[in-house]
C-alpha positions in Angstrom: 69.8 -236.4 31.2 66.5 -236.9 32.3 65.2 -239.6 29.9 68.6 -241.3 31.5 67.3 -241.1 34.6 63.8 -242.9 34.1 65.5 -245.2 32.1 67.6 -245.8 35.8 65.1 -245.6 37.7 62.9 -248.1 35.7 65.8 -250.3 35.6 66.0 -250.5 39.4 62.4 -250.7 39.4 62.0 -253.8 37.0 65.0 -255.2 39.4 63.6 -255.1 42.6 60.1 -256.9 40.7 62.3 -260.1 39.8 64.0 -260.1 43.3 60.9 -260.1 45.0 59.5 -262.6 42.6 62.4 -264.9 42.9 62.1 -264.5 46.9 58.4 -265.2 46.3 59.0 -268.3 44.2 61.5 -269.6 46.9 59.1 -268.9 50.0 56.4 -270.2 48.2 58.2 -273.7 47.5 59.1 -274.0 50.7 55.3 -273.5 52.0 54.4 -276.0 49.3 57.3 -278.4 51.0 56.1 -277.9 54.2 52.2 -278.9 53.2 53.1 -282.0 51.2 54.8 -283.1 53.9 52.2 -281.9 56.9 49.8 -284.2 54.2 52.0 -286.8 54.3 52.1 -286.6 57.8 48.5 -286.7 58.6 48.1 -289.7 56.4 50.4 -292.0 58.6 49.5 -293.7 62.3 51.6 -293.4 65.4 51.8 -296.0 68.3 53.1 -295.6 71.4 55.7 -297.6 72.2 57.8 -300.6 70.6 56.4 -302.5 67.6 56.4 -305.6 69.3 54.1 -303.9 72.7 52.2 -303.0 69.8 52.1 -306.8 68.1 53.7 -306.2 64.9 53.7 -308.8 62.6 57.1 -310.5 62.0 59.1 -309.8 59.2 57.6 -307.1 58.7 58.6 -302.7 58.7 62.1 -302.5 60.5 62.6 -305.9 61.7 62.6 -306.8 57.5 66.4 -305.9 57.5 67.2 -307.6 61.2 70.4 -308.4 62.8 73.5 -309.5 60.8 72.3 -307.9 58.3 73.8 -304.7 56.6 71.7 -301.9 55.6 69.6 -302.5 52.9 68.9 -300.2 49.7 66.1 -297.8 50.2 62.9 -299.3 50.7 59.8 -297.9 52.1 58.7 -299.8 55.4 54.9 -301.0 56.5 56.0 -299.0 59.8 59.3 -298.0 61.3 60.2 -297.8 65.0 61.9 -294.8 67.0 63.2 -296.0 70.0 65.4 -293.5 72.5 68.1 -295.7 73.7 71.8 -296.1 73.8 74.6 -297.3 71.3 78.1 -297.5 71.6 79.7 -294.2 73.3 76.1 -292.5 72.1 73.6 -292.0 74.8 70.8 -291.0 74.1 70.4 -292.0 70.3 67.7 -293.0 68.4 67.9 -296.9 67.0 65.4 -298.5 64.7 63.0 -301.9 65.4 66.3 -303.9 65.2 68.3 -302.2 67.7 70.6 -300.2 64.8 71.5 -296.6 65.1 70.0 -293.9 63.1 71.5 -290.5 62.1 71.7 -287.4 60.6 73.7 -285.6 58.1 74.9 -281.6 58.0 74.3 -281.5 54.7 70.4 -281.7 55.4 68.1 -278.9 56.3 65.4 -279.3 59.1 63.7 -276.3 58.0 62.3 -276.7 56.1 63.4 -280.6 55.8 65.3 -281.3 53.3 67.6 -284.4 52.0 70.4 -283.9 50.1 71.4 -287.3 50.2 70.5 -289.5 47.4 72.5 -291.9 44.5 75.2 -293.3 45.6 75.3 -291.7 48.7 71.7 -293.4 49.6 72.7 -296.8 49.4 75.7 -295.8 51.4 73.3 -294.3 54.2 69.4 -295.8 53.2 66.7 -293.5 53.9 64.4 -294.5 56.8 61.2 -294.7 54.2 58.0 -295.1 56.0 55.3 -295.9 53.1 52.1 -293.9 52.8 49.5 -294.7 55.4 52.1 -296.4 57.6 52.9 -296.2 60.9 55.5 -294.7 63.2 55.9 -296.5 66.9 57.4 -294.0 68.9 59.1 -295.1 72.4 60.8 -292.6 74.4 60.8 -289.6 71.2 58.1 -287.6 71.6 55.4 -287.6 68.7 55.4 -284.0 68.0 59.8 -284.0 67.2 58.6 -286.7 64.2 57.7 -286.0 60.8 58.1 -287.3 57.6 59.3 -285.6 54.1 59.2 -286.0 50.0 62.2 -287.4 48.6 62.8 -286.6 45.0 61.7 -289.9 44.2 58.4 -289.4 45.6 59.4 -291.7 49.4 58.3 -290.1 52.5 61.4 -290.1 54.7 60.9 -290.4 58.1 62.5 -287.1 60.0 63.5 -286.4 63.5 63.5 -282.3 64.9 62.6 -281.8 61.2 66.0 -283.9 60.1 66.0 -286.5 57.6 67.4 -289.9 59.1 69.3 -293.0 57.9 70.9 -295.8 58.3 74.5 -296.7 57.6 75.7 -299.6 55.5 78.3 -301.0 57.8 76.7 -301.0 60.5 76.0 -304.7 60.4 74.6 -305.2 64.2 72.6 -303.6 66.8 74.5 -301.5 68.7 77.3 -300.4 65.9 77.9 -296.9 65.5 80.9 -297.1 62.5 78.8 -294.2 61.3 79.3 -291.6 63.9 81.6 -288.9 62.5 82.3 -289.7 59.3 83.5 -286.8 57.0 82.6 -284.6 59.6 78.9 -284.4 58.5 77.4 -287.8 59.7 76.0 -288.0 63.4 73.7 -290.5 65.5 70.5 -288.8 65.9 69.3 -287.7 69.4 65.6 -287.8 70.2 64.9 -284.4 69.7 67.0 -284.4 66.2 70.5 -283.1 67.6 74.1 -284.7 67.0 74.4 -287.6 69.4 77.6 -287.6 71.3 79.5 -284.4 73.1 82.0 -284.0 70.4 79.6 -283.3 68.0 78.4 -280.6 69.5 80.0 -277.1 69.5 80.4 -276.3 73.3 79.7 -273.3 75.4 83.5 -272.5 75.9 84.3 -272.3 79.9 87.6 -271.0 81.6 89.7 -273.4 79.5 90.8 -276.8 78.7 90.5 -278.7 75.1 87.7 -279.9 72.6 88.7 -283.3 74.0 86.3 -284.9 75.8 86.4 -284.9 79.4 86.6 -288.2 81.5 85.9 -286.6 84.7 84.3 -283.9 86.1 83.9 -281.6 89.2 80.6 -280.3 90.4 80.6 -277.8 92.6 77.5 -276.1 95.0 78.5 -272.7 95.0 79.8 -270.3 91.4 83.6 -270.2 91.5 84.2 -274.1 92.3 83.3 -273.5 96.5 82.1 -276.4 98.9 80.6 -278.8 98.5 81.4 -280.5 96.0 81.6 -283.8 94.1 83.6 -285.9 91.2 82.4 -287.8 88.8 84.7 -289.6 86.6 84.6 -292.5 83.9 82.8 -292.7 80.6 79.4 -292.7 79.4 75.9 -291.3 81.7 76.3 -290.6 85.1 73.9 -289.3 87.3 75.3 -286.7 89.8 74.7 -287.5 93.6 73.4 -284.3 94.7 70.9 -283.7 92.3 69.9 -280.0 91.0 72.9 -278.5 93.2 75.8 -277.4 91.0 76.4 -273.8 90.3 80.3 -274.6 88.8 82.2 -277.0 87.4 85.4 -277.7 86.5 86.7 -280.4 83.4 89.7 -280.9 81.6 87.2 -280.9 78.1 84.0 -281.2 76.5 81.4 -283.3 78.1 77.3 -283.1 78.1 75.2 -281.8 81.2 71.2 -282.7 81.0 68.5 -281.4 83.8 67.1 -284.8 84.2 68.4 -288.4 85.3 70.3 -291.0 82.9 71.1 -288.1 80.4 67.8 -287.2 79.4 65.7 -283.6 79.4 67.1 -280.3 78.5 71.1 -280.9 77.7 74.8 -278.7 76.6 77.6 -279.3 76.2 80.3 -277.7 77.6 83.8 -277.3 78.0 86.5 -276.8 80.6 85.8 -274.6 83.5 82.2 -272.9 84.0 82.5 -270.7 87.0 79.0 -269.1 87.0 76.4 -272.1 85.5 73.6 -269.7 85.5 75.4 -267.8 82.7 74.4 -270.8 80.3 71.0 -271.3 82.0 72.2 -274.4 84.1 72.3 -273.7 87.6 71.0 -275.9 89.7 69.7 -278.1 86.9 72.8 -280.5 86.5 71.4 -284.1 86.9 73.3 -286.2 85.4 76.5 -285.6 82.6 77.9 -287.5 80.3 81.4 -288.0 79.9 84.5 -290.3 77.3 
């Protein structure tokens, strides 16, 4: 009985040592991800603003795969551009050099960064590849959201809030966003590396209404939808008319709030009714929304 129970207890014993290896081995492949790519990082250059503010030379980094023409297999880039802007029904997303729309896919970790795209799936959706000592021009996406990380094949992939981005073969000119939604796991990319677009967000649920997106709006100055109040209806940004005022609203669906002008700052999405905006940290902070 006894020599059964050592014999238990060193069992356990020897158990718990190869879980906590294992755990070890995992945490310490993910520090050794994290430092390749903090390298990787510190090797490249950043410029403010546009490539061509910055005289780029032509035909050269993004604008090597310009407009009309589709998405190219994955090729590292002299320097790649990041540009806050809008595209399609997405506003704010992040395009390239060229104008086209980057994104994001589920699949992907940001931390640590990850991409679990690759085969088939890359020349679908081509890795934005930055090549070592390269550069980054950064306009309107703040430096300290970009990064870069280690395919599998050794290409540093440019990443946005610590997701790896792409573009999408059939996108074929500025502007195009035939990527947005597909299977459920591809987004535009917003500056600060969320899903572009309300619906691809999962909303703070209000009083009611649908997952449908909202085409208008009612902001009002006081919790439980009292005077004043204003409307704001159609599709796309809109800034509100009494800035930093609403305490309530009221929607027949999902739409995005931001704190600061043109759909920019802090943002949510919500959906139907919010009596009470302070109970998602909103009150008085609705400048602008964005709605369709």
């Amino acid at each position: 009985m006894i020599r059964n129970r050592f014999a238990a207890i060193a069992a356990t014993t020897a158990a718990a040592a190869l879980l906590l290896t294992a755990c070890n081995a995992t945490d310490d492949a993910a520090s050794a991800a994290r430092e390749g790519a903090g390298s990787a990082l510190q090797s490249l250059n950043f410029g403010s603003g546009t490539a061509k503010q910055n005289n780029a030379a032509p035909g050269t980094g993004d604008w090597a795969t310009g407009p009309g023409r589709p998405a190219s297999k994955p090729a590292a880039k002299k320097w790649v551009q990041l540009s806050a802007s809008s595209a399609g029904d997405l506003n704010p997303v992040v395009v390239n050099g060229a104008g086209f729309t980057l994104y994001r896919f589920d699949k992907d970790t940001a931390d640590p960064s990850k991409s679990n795209c690759s085969g088939e799936c890359a020349t679908t959706w081509p890795p934005v590849l930055v090549a070592p000592g390269g550069k980054i021009f950064v306009d309107g996406v703040a430096k300290s959201d970009v990064g870069v990380v280690k395919r599998d094949d050794g290409n540093l992939q440019v990443t946005i809030g610590g997701w790896p981005v792409y573009r999408f073969s059939k996108d074929l000119k500025p502007g195009d966003t035939n990527g947005q939604g597909v299977g459920g796991t591809w987004f535009g990319v917003t500056p600060d590396g969320q899903k572009a677009g309300a619906a691809a967000e999962e909303p703070e649920q209000g009083g009611g209404g649908t997952a449908a997106p909202a085409s208008s709006v009612t902001l009002s100055d006081e919790i439980n939808f009292g005077d004043p109040s204003e409307g704001l209806a159609g599709s796309g940004c809109q800034n509100v008319g009494r800035d930093d005022s609403a305490s309530s609203l009221q929607a027949s669906g999902a739409l995005k709030i931001w704190s600061e002008k043109d759909c920019k700052g802090e943002s949510k999405v919500v959906q139907g009714t919010i009596a009470d905006l302070n109970s998602i940290g909103f009150d008085d902070r609705i400048s602008s929304v964005f709605l369709g």
